[in-house]
C-alpha angles and dihedrals in degrees: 000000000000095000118102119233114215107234082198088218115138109262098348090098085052098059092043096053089251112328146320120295112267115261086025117147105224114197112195120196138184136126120263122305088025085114104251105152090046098049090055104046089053083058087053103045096035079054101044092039099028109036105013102250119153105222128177135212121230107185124169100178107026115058122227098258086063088053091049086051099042083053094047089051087065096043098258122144096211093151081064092055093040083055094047090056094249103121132017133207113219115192111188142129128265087236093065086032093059088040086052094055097042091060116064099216100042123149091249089068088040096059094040086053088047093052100039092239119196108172119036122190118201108188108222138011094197107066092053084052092049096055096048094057094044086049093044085244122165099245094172083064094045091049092060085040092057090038096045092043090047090053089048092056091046100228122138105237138202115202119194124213133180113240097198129144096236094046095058089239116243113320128247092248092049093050084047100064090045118097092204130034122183121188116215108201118186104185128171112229113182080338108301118115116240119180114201127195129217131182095218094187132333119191119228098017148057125239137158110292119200131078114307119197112235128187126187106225144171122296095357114055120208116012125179121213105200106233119266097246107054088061098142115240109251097215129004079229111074104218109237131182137187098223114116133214124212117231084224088263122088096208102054081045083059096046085052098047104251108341142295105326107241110263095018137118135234136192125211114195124184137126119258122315093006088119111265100137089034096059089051098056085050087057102042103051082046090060095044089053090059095045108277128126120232149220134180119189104209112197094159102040136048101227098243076069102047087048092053100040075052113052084053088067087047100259116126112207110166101066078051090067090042095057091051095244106105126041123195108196110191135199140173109236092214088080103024117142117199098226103032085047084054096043088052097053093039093053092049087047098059096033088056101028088234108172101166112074146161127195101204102211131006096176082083083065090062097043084058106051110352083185086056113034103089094054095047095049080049091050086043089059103042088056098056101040085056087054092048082234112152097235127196135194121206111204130177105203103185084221120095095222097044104199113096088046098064097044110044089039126022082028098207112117090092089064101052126077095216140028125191122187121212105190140171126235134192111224110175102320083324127109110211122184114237121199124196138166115207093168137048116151109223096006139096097230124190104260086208121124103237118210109215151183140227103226147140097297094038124266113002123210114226112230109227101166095096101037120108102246091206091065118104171233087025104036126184115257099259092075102063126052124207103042102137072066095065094230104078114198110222114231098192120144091189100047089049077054108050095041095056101046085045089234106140128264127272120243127279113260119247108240116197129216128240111268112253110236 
């Protein structure tokens, strides 16, 4: 009894710790469309073809010729196993099912005897129910009879069972004589499907409890995606290093004291062509250059895009990406699912030992799911810091500012390391880019707005430590306060002056630009 039977569902055994306890009765409910019947024929054909484990089919509203076509759909031969004697396909009523049952020696428990069956799926629960209850049948007592007669044969049996409004659902009683329950959901969100799946209970084992996603997709049928959240921790001790990273520009490196800690995560926050995929690129072709391997998770963009606005600012990335060194993962935001989405980037992480990457941008997280987003970003961190991996979010606040957006809600500004602003100011009729750096874990980072440019190198610092402050219209930034506001305050004694004596300004000062390296 103790040992676990393999569903041989994607992702199902995972959340179960590696299957269901042999001998165990599964019910699996879920309204229409949830994926039932698919869900158990693919426990019946991945245990007749992958773990050689007769299973028969008990229907009792599709015949046998639309199973054979819902299986084909998914590219099982399950006529090849049928013919192999593997599984068997039972049509019968629940009338000569319930009388089988009620005798100890029927014809039902004879064939599955006869074929060694191991896994039995009666689909459904509710017919038999049904007609119970239109014949005045003591269903209760049918129930035990099924359960106790399926023990004795020693098969491991998945029973399916509508959960709909007008049907009343599975009783209280019934849930109670089955070892496992499962719950299928289908919901509609901004009017895209989405089909969850729940283990309600399961007799004699732990598992993950929560709500899984679970798509039903070619060539594979149902696969469950354990939900983001429930990613076990590698280790109670988060791994940590000194080392530290360059963001690909020396001064920033300066303004953080050194660098991005190793293993640590950064947000950069800023509206819309402040810089904020610029500056990852920046980052990223840095890291490859000193060893590391890269990803970008691009969720704005589609990467042909990303490569050409690139290579205009002198970074080649696509020979990046040919060399191995560098993966782009796409997605379109319109059908992202939060932990498919997160199934997809673990699994290339560890494949490629990748350990530098950037999520541009996770306001499409919130887009997708604004009640979820905050403890996926924090299941999205945790997994990287325990890889040692440099992590940045990308965040567009429609705010200039920037902070109280991400704090009160996207609420994430409590698990990063590091947070940079890239701001706009208005200075005249002239918009000018402010960088700033308010938070920096373990560093004593320079508290000084930065003006910068988008050129060919990434962002580029402005040096300001040579220009004449008393110079206008366009001052360096040292000669205003209160720019992160939006509305700088000009502290010039020449241009008061001259102002006042109505003598013409002086020129603007000439403000160069960081070397690239």
């Amino acid at each position: 009894m103790s040992e676990l039977v393999k569903t041989g569902i994607i992702g199902l055994d995972e959340v179960l710790h590696g299957g269901i306890p042999r001998n165990n009765n599964l019910l699996v409910e879920g309204p229409p469309g949830s994926g039932k019947t698919t869900f158990g024929l693919g426990f019946i054909y991945h245990g007749a073809r992958d773990y050689d484990e007769p299973g028969a089919i008990v229907s009792f509203e599709l015949d046998s010729a639309k199973l054979l076509r819902d299986a084909a759909g998914f590219d099982w031969d399950l006529q090849g196993m049928i013919d192999q004697g593997k599984i068997r396909i039972i049509q019968t009523s629940p009338a000569v099912l319930l009388s089988e049952f009620r005798s100890s020696d029927g014809a039902f428990a004879a064939s599955l005897l006869a074929m060694g069956a191991k896994r039995l799926l009666i689909d459904g629960l509710t017919p038999l129910r049904l007609y119970a209850e239109i014949n005045d049948l003591p269903f209760r007592e049918d129930v035990h009879l099924l359960i106790e007669g399926l023990t004795r044969l020693g098969v491991t049996t998945m029973v399916t069972a509508e959960k709909d409004e007008s049907l009343g659902g599975v009783s209280a009683h019934e849930r109670f004589v089955f070892d496992t329950i499962i719950s299928l959901t289908r919901e509609e969100n901004r009017r895209r499907a989405h089909r969850r799946l729940t283990v309600m209970k399961s007799r004699g084992q732990d598992f993950i409890n929560g709500s899984h996603t679970m798509r039903i997709e070619p060539q594979v049928g149902v696969h469950v995606y354990r939900r983001a959240q429930s990613r076990p921790v590698a280790s109670p001790d988060q791994p940590t290093s000194e080392e530290r990273l360059s963001t690909g520009s020396p001064a920033i490196d300066k303004m953080m004291d050194g660098g991005i800690y190793k293993g640590s995560v950064t947000l950069v926050s800023g509206i819309s062509g402040t810089g904020k995929t610029v500056f990852s690129v920046q980052f990223l072709t840095h890291a490859i250059k000193n060893g590391h391997k890269a990803l970008l998770v691009s969720l704005d963009e589609h990467p042909r895009q990303l490569v050409r606005n690139a290579k205009t600012l002198g970074f080649d990335l696509q020979a990046l990406v040919d060399s191995g060194d560098l993966f782009i993962h796409y997605e379109s935001p319109l059908e992202l699912e939060l932990d498919v989405h997160f199934d997809r980037i673990v699994k290339l992480v560890e494949k490629e030992g990748i350990d530098c990457v950037v999520f541009d941008s996770i306001a499409v997280y919130e887009m997708t799911s604004r009640a979820e987003v905050a403890d996926y970003l924090y299941a999205l961190a945790s997994f990287f810091k325990n890889r040692l991996a440099t992590t940045l979010f990308n965040y567009e606040s429609p705010e200039l500012l920037g902070v109280s957006q991400i704090s009160e809600e996207l609420k994430g500004s409590h698990l990063v390391d590091n947070i940079i602003l890239l701001n706009y100011v208005e200075i005249s009729t002239v918009l000018r880019r402010a960088l700033a750096i308010p938070k920096v874990r373990g560093s004593r980072n320079v508290q000084v707005t930065r003006e910068y440019a988008i050129g060919v190198g990434g962002l580029l610092l402005v040096d300001e430590s040579g220009s004449d402050t008393q110079a206008v219209p366009q001052l360096p930034f040292s000669s205003y306060y209160g720019l992160l506001s939006r509305s700088p305050s000009r502290q010039s004694p020449a241009v008061e002056e001259a102002v006042a004596s109505g003598a013409p300004l002086p020129d603007s000062a000439h403000l160069p630009t960081e070397k690239t390296q």
